[in-house]
N, C-alpha and C positions, 0 to 999 in steps of 0.2 A: 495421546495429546496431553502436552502439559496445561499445568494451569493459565501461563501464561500467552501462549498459544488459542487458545479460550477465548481468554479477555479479548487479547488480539482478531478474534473472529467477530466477538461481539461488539468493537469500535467498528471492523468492516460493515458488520449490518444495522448498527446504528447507521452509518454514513449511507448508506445503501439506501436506508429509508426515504432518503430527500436528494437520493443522486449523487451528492456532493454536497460538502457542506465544508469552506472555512475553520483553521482552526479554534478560531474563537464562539462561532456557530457550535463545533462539537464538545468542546466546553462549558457552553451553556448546558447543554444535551445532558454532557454527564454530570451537571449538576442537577439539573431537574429528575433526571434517571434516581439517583443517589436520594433527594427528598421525597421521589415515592415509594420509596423503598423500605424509606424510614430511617437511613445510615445517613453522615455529613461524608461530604465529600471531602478527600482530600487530594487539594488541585496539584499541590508539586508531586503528588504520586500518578496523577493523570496525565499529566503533561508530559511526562516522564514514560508512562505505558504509549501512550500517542507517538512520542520519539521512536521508540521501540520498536512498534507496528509498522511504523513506515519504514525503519532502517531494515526490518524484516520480508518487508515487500507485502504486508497484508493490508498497510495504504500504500497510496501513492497521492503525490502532490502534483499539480499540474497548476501554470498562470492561468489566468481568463481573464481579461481585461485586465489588466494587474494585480488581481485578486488568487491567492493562492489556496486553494481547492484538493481536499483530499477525497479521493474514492475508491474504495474497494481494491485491494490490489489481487497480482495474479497467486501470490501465497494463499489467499483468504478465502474460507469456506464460510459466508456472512453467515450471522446466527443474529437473534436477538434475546439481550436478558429480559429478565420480567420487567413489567412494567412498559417496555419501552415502543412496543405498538401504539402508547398514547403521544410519544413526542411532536408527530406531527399536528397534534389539535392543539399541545399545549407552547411548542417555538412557534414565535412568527415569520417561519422561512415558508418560500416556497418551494415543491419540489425543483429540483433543476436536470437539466438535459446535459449529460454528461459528452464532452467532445472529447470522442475518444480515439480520434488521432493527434490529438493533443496530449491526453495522456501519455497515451502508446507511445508516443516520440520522447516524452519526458521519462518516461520509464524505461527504454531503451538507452538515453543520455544516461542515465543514472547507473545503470547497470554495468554499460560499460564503463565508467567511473570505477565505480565498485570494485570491478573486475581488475582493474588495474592496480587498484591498491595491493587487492587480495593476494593478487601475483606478487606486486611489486616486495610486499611482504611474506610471502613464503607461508600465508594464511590458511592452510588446506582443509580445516571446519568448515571457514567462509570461502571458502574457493567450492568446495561439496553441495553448500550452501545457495549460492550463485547459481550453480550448473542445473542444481533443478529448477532451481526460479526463472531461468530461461528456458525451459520445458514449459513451465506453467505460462509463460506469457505469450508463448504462441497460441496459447487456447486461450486465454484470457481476456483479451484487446475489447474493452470496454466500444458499447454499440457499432460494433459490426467491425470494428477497426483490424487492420492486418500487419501485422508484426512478423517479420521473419529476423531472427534471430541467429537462425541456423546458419545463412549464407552470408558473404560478401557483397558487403555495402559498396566497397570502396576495391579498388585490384593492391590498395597500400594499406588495407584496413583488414586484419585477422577480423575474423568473425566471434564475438564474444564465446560464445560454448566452445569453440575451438581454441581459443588462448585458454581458457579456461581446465580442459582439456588436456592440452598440452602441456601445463602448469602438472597437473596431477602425475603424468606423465611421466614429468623428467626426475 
């Protein structure tokens, strides 16, 4: 596991702690994380590790009432750093109930997105990249939720793992 991969688990289970948490909520988070820690944070490196995570699939963002909400994605093996069992006594969030056929759908939107790029560019790291991360989100789907992946949405629609697939393929 690299180091960044790490971090990446540890925003997962920071987010994890409260369900869901806005990016500006996990922000807060890893500023208070960072002052009891006893280091200053630095935010354009955060924000920056936060981009990362989600373009990695270890968040995902999903709406809620127009509120854009990130939780745990299907990459993520949550962990938490020190300190950070205290976040919930010290943000004023509540936990929240993760809708997770809202996710699932926003993470399947996005995927296949991805996918397409990945293809469209001849991307075969992230095309590697992609293929398991749809292994992983069949297992994944946040409260109970069911994602298939594997199959045909649509009878005009490749099924992601298989353009994916096929990409490596050719």
């Amino acid at each position: 596991m690299t180091d960044a991969e790490a971090l990446y688990d540890d925003l997962a289970g920071i987010v994890d702690l409260f369900g869901a948490l806005s990016r500006a909520e996990l922000g807060r988070a890893l500023d208070e994380l960072a002052f009891k820690q006893g280091r200053d944070a630095d935010a354009d490196a955060l924000s920056a590790a936060v981009e990362d995570a989600v373009r990695e699939y270890y968040l995902v963002a999903y709406d809620r009432d127009g509120v854009e909400l990130l939780v745990p994605g299907p990459a993520a093996f949550p962990s938490l750093p020190e300190n950070a069992e205290d976040l919930p006594h010290i943000l004023d969030v509540d936990r929240r109930e993760v809708d997770g056929e809202a996710a699932a759908d926003a993470t399947l939107a996005r995927l296949r997105s991805d996918a397409d790029a990945a293809v469209e560019a001849g991307d075969d790291d992230r095309i590697e990249h992609l293929l398991d991360v749809t292994y992983d989100a069949e297992l994944w789907a946040p409260g109970g939720a069911n994602v298939d992946l594997s199959g045909e949405t649509d009878a005009n629609v490749e099924s992601v793992r298989s353009r994916l697939e096929g990409a490596l393929d050719a």
